[in-house]
VEXDREN-2710 file (C-alpha; in Angstrom, 1 decimal):
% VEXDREN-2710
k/r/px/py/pz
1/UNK/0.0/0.0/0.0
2/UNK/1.6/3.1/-0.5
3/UNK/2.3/6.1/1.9
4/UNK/1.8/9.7/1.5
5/UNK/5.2/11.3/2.2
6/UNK/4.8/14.3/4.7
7/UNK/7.3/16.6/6.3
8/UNK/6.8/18.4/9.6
9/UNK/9.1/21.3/10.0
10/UNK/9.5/22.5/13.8
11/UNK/12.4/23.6/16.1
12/UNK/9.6/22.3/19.3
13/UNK/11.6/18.7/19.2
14/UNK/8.6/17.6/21.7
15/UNK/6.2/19.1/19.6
16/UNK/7.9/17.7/16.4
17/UNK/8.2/13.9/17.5
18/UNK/4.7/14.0/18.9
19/UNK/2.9/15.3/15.3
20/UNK/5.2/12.7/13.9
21/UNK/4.6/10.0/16.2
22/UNK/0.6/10.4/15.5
23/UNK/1.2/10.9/11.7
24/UNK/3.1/7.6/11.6
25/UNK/0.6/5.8/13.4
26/UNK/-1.8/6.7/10.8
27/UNK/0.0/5.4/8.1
28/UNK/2.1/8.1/6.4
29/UNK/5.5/8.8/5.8
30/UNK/7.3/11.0/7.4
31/UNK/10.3/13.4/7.2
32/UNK/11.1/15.6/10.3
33/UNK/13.6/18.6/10.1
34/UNK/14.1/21.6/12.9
35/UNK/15.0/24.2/11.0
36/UNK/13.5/25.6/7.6
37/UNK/17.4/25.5/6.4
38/UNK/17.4/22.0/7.0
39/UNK/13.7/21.4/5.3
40/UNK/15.5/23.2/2.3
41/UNK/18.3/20.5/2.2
42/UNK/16.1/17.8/2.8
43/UNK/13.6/18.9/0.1
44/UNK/16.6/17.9/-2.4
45/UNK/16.4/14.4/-2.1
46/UNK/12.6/14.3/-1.3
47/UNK/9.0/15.6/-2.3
48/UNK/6.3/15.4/0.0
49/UNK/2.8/15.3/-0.8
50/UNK/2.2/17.8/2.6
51/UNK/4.2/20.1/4.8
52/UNK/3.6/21.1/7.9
53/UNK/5.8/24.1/8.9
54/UNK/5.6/26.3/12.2
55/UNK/5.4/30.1/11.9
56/UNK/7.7/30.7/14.2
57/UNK/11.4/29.2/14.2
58/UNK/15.2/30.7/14.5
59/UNK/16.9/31.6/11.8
60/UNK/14.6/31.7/8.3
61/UNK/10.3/31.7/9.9
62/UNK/7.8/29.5/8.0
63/UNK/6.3/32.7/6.2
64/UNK/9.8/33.3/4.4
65/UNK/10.1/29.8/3.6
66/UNK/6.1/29.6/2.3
67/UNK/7.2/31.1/-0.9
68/UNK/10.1/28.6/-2.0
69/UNK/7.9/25.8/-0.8
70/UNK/5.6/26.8/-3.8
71/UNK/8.5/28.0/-6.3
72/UNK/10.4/24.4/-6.1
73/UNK/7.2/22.6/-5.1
74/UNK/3.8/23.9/-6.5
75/UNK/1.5/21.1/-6.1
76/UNK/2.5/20.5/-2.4
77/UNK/0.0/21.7/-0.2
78/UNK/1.1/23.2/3.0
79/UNK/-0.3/23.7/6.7
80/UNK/0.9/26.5/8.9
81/UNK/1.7/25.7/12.5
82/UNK/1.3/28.7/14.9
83/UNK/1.2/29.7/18.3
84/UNK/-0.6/33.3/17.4
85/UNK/-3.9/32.3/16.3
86/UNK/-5.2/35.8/14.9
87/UNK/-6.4/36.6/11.8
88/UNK/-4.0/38.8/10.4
89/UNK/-1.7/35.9/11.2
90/UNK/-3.9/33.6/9.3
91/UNK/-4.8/35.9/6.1
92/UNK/-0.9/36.2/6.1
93/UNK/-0.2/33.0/5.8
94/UNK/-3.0/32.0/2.9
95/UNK/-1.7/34.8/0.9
96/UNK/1.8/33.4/1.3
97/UNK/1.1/29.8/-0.2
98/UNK/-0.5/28.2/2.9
99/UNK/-3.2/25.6/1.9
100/UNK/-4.6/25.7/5.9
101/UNK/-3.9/27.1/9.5
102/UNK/-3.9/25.2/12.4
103/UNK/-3.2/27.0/15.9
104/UNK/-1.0/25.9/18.8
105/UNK/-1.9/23.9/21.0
106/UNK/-4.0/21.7/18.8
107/UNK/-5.5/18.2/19.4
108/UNK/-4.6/15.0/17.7
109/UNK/-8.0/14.7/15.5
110/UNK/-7.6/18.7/14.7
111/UNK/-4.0/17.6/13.2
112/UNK/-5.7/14.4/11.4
113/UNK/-8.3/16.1/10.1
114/UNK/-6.5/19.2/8.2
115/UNK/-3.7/16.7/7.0
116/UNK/-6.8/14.1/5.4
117/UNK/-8.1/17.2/4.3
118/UNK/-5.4/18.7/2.6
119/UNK/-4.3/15.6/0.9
120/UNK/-7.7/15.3/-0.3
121/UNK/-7.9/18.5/-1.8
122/UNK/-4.7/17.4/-3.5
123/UNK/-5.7/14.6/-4.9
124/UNK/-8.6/16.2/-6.5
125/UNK/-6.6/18.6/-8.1
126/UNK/-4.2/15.9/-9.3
127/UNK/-7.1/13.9/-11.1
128/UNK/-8.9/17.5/-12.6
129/UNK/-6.0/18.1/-14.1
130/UNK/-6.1/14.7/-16.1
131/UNK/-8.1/13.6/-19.2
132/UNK/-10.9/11.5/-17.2
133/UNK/-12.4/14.9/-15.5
134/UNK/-14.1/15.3/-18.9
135/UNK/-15.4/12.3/-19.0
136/UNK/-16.4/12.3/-15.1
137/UNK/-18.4/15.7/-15.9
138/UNK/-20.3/14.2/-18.8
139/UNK/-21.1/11.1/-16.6
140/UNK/-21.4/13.3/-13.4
141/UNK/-24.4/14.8/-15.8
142/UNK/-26.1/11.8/-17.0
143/UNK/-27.7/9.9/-14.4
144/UNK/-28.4/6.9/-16.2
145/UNK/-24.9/6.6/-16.9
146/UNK/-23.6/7.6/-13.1
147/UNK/-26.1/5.3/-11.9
148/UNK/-24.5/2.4/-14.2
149/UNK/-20.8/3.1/-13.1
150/UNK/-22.0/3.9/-9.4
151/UNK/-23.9/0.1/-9.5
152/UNK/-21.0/-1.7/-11.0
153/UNK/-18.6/-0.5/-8.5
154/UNK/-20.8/-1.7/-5.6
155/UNK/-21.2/-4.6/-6.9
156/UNK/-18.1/-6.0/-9.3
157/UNK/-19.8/-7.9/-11.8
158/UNK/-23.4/-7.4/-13.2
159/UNK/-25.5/-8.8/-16.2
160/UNK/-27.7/-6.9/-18.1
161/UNK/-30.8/-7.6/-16.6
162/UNK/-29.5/-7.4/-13.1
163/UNK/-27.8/-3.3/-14.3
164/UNK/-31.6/-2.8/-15.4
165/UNK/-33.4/-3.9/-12.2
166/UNK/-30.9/-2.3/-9.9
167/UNK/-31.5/1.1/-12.1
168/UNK/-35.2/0.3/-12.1
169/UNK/-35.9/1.1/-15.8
170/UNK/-37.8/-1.0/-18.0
171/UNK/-36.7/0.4/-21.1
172/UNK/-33.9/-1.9/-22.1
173/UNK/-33.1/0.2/-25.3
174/UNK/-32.0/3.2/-22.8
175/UNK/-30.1/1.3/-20.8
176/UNK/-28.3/-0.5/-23.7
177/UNK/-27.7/3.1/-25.4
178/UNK/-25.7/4.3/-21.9
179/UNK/-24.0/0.7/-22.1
180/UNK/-22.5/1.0/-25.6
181/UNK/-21.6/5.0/-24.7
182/UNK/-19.6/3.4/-21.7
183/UNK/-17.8/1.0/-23.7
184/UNK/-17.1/3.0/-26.5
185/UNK/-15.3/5.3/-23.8
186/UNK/-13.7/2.4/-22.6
187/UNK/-15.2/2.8/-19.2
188/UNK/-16.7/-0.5/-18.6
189/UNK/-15.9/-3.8/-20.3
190/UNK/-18.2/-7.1/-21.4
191/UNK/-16.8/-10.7/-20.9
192/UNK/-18.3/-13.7/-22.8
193/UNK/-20.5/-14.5/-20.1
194/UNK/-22.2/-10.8/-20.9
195/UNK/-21.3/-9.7/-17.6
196/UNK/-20.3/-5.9/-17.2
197/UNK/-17.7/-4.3/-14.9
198/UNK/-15.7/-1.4/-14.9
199/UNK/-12.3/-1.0/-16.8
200/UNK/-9.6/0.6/-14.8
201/UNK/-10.4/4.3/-16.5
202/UNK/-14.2/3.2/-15.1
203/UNK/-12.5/2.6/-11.2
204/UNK/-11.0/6.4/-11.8
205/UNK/-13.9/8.4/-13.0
206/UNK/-15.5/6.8/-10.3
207/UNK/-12.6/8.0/-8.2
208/UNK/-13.1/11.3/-9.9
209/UNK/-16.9/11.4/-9.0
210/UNK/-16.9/10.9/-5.7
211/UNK/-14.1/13.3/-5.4
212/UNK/-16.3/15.8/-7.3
213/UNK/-19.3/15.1/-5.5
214/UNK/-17.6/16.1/-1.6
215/UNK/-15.8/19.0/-3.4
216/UNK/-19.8/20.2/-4.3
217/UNK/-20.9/19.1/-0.8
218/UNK/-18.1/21.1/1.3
END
């Protein structure tokens, strides 16, 4: 299974150990440095998905090192760590790359729940960016066709008649229509025991869907 690589950048070694300590414990990867110098080196040999940097540190602050973290790294997203939880402070920080804020002291689920979210809002972007959006926003607006991809996900494998009752249309010339449009866009595939499932560009835009549809939602 793989890991999402994060670095946590923080002179506060008790502080430090303890976001890592929980982070690993969820499953990611982690790269810890003290200074934002030492980020900078470290940043050579790695790219994290997320960084978590303090505001306030000796020698170069997270704010001064916000705007190399986006020259060198664009698509990483980035969480500000600070003790001075004003809004100044947090406008600041947004207009200087910052994806989120998160204010000292903070509990452990606060911490989980801006890094899920962050890397979430990454991944969306990652997959808008790529050719299946397209074809996710004409499925997104078709609900015969959403409905298809959504029921052969839940359930693996389906027959024709089975895709039909599940749907709950009677018109089998409709249904067949969205069938052959989801083939053709090689988005579902047909065995020879005329069972239908999704193709691995199907498991994406479904990916891309659900994605799309807690983007709407938030």
């Amino acid at each position: 299974m793989k890991t999402e690589t994060i670095m946590v950048i923080d002179d506060d070694q008790d502080l430090r150990e303890s976001i890592v300590e929980i982070l690993e414990d969820n499953g990611y990867t982690v790269t810890a440095c003290a200074t934002a110098e030492a980020a900078l080196q470290a940043l050579e040999d790695v790219t994290p998905r997320l960084v978590l940097v303090d505001n306030m540190m000796p020698g170069m602050g997270g704010m001064a090192l916000l705007p190399l973290l986006k020259r060198d790294h664009p698509a990483t997203k980035i969480i500000m760590i600070t003790a001075f939880s004003t809004v100044d402070n947090a406008v600041a920080a947004m207009r200087g790359g910052a994806d989120d804020y998160l204010s000292k002291p903070f509990k452990r689920d606060d911490l989980l729940m801006a890094v899920r979210r962050a890397l979430k809002i990454l991944k969306f972007e990652q997959q808008a960016t790529e050719p299946c959006m397209d074809e996710a926003l004409t499925c997104l607006s078709n609900p015969i066709r959403r409905q298809i991809l959504t029921a052969l996900s839940a359930n693996g494998e389906m027959r024709f008649m089975d895709i039909t009752r599940a749907l709950g249309i009677s018109d089998h010339t409709k249904v067949n229509f969205h069938l052959e449009n989801l083939k053709t866009n090689n988005l579902i595939g047909r065995n020879r025991e005329k069972t239908y499932r999704l193709t691995p560009q199907g498991e994406k835009i479904i990916d891309c869907l659900h994605l799309l549809s807690k983007r709407i939602a938030s």
